[in-house]
N, C-alpha and C positions, 0 to 999 in steps of 0.2 A: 355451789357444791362444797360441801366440808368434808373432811376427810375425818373418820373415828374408829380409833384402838376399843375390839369389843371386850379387850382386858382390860379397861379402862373406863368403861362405862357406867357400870353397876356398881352398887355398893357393897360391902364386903357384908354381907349374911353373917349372924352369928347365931341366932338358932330359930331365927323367924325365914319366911319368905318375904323380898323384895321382888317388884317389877317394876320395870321400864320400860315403857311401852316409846318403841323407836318410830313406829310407822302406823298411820290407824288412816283407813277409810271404808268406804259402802265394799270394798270388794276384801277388802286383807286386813291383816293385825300381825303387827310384827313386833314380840316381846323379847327382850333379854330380862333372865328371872336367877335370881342368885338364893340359894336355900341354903340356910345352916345345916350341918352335918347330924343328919338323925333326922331332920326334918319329913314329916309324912306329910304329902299331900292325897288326902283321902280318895276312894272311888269316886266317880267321876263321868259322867261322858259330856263329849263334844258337839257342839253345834257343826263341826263341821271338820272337814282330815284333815288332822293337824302333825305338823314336820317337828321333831324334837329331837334337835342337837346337838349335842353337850360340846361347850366349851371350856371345860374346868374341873374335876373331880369326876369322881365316881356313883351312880346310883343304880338303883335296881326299879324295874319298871314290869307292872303288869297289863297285861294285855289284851284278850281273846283269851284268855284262861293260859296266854302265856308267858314265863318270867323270864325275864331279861334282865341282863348285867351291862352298862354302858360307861364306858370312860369317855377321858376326850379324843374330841376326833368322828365319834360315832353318832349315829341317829337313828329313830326311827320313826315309824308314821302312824298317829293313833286313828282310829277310821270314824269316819263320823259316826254318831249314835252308839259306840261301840264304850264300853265300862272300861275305866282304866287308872292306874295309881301310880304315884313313884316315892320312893323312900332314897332321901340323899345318903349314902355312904360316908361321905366328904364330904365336905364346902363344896357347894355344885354351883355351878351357870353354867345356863341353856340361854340358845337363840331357839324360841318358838314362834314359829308362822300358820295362821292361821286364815 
């Protein structure tokens, strides 16, 4: 067992996406994903509900046709099959489990 700072994981985004994938098997996928400020990760959907955490900055996240504003601290849950986007505000990192 190792012990890890998740501010201290990732690499510092500067207008790209980075991922680190912490945890991967047949059943889950566990990412910390760091995006540069302005970064757009385009529509989208999921193989499967996925939990999206933000540990760091600010982004805005669409959804089921609805838009969300997320700092840190906060989450939400994108549904499987469901279209979805997120545009970083700020230098963001998320922990996303899938």
């Amino acid at each position: 067992m190792v012990k890890q700072s998740l501010k201290n994981t990732s690499r510092k985004a500067s207008d790209k996406l980075y991922i680190d994938t912490l945890l991967k098997d047949e059943h889950k996928t566990i990412n910390l994903m760091s995006f540069g400020s302005g970064y757009h990760l385009r529509p989208h959907k999921a193989t499967s509900d996925v939990f999206f955490n933000v540990i760091e900055g600010k982004c805005s996240v669409r959804v089921l046709n609805e838009n969300l504003s997320l700092t840190a601290g906060e989450y939400t849950i994108f549904p499987k099959g469901q279209l979805h986007e997120v545009v970083a505000e700020s230098a963001l990192k998320i922990l996303l489990i899938k």
